[in-house]
C-alpha positions in Angstrom: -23.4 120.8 124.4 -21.8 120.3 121.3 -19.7 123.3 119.8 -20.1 122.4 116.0 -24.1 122.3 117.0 -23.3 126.0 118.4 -21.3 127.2 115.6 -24.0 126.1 113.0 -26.5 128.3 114.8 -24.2 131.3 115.0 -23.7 131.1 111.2 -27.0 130.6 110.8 -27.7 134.0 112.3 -25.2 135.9 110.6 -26.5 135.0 107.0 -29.8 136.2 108.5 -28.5 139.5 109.7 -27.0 139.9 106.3 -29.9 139.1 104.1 -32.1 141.6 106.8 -29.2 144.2 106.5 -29.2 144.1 102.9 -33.0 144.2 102.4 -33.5 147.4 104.8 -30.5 148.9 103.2 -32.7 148.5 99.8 -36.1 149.4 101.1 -34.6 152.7 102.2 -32.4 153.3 99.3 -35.8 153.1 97.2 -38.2 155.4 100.0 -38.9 158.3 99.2 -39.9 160.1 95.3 -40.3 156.9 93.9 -41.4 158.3 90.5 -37.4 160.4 90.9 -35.8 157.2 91.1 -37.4 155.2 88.2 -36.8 158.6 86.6 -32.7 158.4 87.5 -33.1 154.8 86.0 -34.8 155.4 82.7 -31.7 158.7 82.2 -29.1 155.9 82.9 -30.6 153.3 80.9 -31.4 155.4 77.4 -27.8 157.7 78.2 -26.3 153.6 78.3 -28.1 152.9 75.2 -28.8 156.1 72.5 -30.5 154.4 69.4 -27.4 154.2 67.4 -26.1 151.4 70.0 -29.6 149.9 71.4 -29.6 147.9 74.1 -30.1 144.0 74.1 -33.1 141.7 74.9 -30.6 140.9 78.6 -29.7 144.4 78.8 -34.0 145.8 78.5 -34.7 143.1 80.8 -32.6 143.8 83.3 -33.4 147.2 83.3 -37.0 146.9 83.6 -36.6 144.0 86.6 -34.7 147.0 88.3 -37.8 149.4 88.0 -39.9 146.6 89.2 -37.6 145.9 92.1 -37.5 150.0 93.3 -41.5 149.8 92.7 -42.3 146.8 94.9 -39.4 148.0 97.8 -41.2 151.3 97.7 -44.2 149.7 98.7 -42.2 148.1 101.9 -41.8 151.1 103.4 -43.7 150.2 106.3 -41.7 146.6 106.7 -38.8 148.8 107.8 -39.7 148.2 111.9 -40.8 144.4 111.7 -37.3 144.3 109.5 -35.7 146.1 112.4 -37.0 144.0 115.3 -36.2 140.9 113.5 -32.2 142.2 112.9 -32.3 142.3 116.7 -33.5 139.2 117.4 -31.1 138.0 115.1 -28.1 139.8 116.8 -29.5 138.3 119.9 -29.1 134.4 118.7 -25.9 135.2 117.1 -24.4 136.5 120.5 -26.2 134.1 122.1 -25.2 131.0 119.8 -21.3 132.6 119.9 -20.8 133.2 123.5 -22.2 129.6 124.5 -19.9 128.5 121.7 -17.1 130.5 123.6 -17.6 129.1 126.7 -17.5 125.1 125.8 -14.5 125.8 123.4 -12.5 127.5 126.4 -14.3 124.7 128.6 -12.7 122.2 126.4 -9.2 124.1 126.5 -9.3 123.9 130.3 -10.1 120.1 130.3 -7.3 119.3 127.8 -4.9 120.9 129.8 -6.0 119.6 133.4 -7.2 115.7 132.7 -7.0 112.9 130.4 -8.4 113.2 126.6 -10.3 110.3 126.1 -12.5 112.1 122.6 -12.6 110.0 119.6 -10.7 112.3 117.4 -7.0 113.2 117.7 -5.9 115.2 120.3 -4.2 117.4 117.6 -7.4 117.2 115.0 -9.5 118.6 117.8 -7.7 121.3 119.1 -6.9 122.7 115.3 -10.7 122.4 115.3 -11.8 124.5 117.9 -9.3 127.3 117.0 -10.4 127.9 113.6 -13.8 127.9 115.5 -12.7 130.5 117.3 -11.2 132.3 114.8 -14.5 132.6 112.6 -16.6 133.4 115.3 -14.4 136.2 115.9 -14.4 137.2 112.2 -18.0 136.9 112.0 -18.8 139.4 114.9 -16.1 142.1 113.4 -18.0 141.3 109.8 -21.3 142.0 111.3 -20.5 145.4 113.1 -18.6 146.6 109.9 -21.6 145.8 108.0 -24.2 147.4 110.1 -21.9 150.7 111.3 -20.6 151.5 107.8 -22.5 149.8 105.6 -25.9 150.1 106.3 -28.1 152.9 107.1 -27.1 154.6 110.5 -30.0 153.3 112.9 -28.6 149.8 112.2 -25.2 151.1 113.9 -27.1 152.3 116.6 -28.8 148.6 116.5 -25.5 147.0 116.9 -23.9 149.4 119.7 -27.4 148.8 121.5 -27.6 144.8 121.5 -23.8 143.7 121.3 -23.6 146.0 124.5 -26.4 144.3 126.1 -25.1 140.8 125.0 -21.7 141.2 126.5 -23.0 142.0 129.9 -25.8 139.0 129.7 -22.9 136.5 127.6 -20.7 137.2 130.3 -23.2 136.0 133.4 -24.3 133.2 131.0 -20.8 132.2 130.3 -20.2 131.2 134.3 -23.7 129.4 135.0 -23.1 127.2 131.3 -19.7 126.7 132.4 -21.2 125.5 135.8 -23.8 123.5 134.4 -21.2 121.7 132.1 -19.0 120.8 135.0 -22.1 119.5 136.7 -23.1 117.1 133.9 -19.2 116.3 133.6 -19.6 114.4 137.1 -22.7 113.3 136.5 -21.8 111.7 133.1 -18.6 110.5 135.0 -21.1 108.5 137.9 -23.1 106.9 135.0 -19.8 106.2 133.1 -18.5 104.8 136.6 -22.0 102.5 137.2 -21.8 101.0 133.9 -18.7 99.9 134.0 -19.5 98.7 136.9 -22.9 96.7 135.6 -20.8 95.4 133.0 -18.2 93.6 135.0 -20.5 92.4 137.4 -22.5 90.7 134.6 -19.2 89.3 133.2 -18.8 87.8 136.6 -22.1 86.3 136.2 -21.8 85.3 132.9 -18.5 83.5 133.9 -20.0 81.7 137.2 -23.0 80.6 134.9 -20.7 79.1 132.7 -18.4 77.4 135.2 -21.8 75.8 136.6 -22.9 74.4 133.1 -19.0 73.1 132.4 -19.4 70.9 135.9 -23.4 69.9 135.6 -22.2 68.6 132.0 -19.2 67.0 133.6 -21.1 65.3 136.4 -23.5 64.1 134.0 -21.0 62.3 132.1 -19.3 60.9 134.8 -22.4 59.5 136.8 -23.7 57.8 132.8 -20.1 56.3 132.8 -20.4 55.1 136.3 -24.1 53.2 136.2 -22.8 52.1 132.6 -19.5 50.2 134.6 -21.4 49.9 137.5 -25.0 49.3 137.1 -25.2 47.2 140.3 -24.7 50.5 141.8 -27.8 52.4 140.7 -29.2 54.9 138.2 -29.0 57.5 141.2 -26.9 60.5 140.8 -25.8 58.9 144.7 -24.8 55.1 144.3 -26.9 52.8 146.3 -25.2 49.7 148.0 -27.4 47.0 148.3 -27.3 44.2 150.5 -26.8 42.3 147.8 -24.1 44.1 146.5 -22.4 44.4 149.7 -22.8 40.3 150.1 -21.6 39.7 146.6 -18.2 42.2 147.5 -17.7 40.8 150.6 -17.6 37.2 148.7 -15.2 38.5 145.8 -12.8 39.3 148.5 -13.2 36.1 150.6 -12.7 35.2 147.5 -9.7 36.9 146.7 -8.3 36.5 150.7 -8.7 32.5 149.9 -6.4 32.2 146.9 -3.8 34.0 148.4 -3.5 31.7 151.3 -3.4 28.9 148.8 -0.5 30.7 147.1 1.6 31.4 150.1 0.6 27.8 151.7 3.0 26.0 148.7 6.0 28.2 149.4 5.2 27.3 153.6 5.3 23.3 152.9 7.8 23.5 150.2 10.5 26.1 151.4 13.0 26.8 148.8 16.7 25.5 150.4 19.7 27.7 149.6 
């Protein structure tokens, strides 16, 4: 589970609570005597602008995209409750998104301090990291309660008290069983790290026995063609095969052999060399 995949989401979420918050603060800024409120805006606009100083082409149409604005947020009046629910649901994936953030960040921490970092990063890049990621989750939940208790309309403060409550109690249960799980896949990932380690030295083994078996097939081969080419007498067997012939032509080479040697020592036995 990776905590910049976490972190995303909880941002995520709190842009969406902020665009709700500030749409259902607008729908009920506009409710009620709509005609009164256009009314406030056409006294602002013509006090702004008498007809001694009258106002520009940006200034009229920004004042009549305002009128249009209160008109067509008067008519969301009834929006209010889906706008509500979805705020909560929000809440509920910010908390959610923040405390599983939480929980591998501190995860992390314990790891780093009990075993061996192995992560591709810097040790030091990583841990800067996941403390500024802690740091704007942290300013991102006191962001959103400000917003909702003192800026928005007072049900949404109620909204906050209601679900961050709830979240804490469920964030905390869901804090031990993730950090469970995550120790779980640890070994697991461990095992399979382990195996195929494991796979790959036993194929290196292979590899290498495969290769010392080529090296001596190729060197046999060349010494059994240098053999019959010395020797052809001898076969074009990888096993030499003595004939009879063979053996009768060897045994005459060294009768051979045997014959002058007797002839050589027989002159130095009739003629003795005298001192």
């Amino acid at each position: 589970m990776d905590p910049l995949t976490l972190f995303a989401l909880a941002n995520g979420a709190v842009a969406a609570v902020k665009k709700g918050c500030q749409l259902y603060k607008d729908i009920k800024g506009a409710a009620g005597d709509v005609k009164a409120v256009l009314k406030d805006l056409d006294d602002q606009f013509h006090a702004n602008h008498p007809p001694d100083k009258p106002a520009t082409v940006t200034q009229r149409n920004a004042y009549i995209e305002e009128k249009n604005r209160v008109i067509e947020l008067n008519k969301k009046q009834g929006e209010t409750a889906g706008i509500y629910q979805e705020l909560a649901n929000y809440l509920g994936d910010f908390f959610d998104a923040m405390n599983k953030c939480m929980a591998v960040i501190e995860e992390e921490e314990r790891k780093n301090r009990e075993e061996i970092y192995e992560g591709e990063e810097s040790l030091g890049r990583r841990a800067l990291q996941l403390v500024i990621m802690k740091k704007q989750l942290e300013q991102m939940a006191v962001e959103l309660r400000e917003m909702m208790v003192f800026q928005a309309p007072p049900e949404l403060g109620a909204l906050w008290s209601d679900v961050s409550e709830m979240m804490k109690e469920m964030g905390e249960q869901q804090k031990i069983l993730l950090t469970r799980k995550m120790r779980a896949e640890e070994v697991i990932a461990k095992r399979r790290r382990a195996m195929m380690k494991k796979l790959r030295d036993e194929a290196w083994l292979g590899a290498a026995i495969l290769g010392f078996m080529f090296v001596f097939a190729g060197t046999m081969a060349l010494v059994i063609n240098d053999r019959i080419k010395k020797y052809p007498e001898l076969g074009k067997e990888i096993i030499p095969h003595v004939s009879n012939d063979y053996k009768a032509a060897r045994d005459e080479r060294k009768k051979e052999k045997l014959l002058n040697l007797i002839e050589r020592h027989r002159d130095e036995i009739e003629n003795p060399i005298n001192d």
